[in-house]
N, C-alpha and C positions, 0 to 999 in steps of 0.2 A: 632779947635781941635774936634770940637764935630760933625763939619760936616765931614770929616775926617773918623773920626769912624762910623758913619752912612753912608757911602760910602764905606768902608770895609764891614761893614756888611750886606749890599744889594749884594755887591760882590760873598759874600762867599754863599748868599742865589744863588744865580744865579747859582753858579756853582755846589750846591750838588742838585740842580735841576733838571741839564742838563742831556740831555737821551743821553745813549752810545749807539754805534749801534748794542751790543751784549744784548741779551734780558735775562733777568734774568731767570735760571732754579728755576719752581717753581713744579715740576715733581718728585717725586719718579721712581726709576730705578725698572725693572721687571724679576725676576727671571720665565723665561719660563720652564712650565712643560711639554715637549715633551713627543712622544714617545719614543727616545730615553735617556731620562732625568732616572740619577739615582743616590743615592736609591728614590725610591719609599715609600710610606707607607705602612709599615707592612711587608717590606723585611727585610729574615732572613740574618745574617752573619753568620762565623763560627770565633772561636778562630784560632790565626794562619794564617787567608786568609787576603784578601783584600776586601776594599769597593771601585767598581769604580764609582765617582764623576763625573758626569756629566752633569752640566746645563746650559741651552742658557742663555746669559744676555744683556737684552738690556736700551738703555735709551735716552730719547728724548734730550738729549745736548750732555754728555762726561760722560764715568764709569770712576768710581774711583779705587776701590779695593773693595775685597769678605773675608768676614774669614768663617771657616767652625770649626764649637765647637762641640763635644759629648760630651754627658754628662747621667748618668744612667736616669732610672724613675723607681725607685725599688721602691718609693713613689708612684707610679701614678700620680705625679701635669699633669698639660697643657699645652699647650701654644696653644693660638688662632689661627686661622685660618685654621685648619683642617678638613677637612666633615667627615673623614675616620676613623671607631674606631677600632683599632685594638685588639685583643684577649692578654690580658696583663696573664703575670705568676702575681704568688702572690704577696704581699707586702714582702719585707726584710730590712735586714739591710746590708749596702754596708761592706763586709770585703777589698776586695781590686777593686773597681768600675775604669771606663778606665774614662780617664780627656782627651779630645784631642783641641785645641784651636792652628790656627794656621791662621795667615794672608797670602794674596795672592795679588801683586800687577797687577793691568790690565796694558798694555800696553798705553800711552799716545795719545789722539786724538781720540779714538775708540766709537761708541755706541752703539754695536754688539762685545760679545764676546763670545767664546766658549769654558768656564773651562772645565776641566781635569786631574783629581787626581786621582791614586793612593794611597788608606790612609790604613797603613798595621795595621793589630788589632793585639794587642800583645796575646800572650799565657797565660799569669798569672791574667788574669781580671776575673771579676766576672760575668758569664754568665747571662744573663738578657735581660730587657727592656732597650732602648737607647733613648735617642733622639739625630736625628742630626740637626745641625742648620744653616744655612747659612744666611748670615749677607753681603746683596750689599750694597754699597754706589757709592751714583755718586761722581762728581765732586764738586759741590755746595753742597755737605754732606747731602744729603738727602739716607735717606736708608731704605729697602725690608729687612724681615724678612721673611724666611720660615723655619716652621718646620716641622722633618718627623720623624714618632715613628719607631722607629728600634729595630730587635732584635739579640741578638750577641747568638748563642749558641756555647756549646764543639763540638771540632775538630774531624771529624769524625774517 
């Protein structure tokens, strides 16, 4: 019995051993900032219009999917990775601030993708500092954060 079980259990080391021939992603995916890539930092919007969303994504196995979040900065907080300071209005208090959060599936097998969105800004928000956020993930759920300070003003 005992030998038995010590023969299973050599078994089972054997097997969660064994190399598959697909090589584990240990890669974060890359949101590319072209020239044609946008918003940009420190691009203004207006109330009423549109922000066109547009960035390359690549990654060394398989993309997964992208969400794209706004969110005020009528606080001034940060988020890292940005060289670029942009000229912020003053501090307030949000009366009625835009919330936008929204997932985006990539197509399967791909690791080169090229998003494009449309994202229409409503009329009733509170003109301001923004942040937009883009959130990649591959396949193996590793994920790229970039953010970009935006600014939304009244419709001309």
């Amino acid at each position: 019995m005992k030998k038995n079980f010590l023969s299973l259990m050599l078994l089972c080391a054997l097997c969660a051993c064994s190399s598959s021939d697909e090589e584990k992603d240990m890669t974060k995916p890359e949101v590319v900032e072209s020239d044609t890539a946008c918003p940009l930092e420190c691009d203004t919007y207006h109330k009423g219009g549109t922000i066109p969303f547009k960035y390359l994504f690549k990654d060394n196995q398989e993309l997964g999917n992208f969400n794209i979040e706004i969110h005020n900065n009528f606080d001034h907080h940060t988020h890292s990775g940005s060289a670029v300071e942009c000229e912020l209005g003053a501090q307030k208090q949000p009366q009625n601030p835009w919330v936008y959060n929204k997932s985006f599936e990539i197509p399967e097998g791909v690791s080169t993708y090229l998003a494009e969105e449309g994202i229409a800004i409503p009329t009733d928000i509170d003109a301001g500092d923004y942040h937009f956020m883009i959130r990649l993930t591959d396949k193996a759920s590793w994920q790229q954060i970039k953010s970009v300070a935006i600014k939304i003003v009244d419709a001309e």
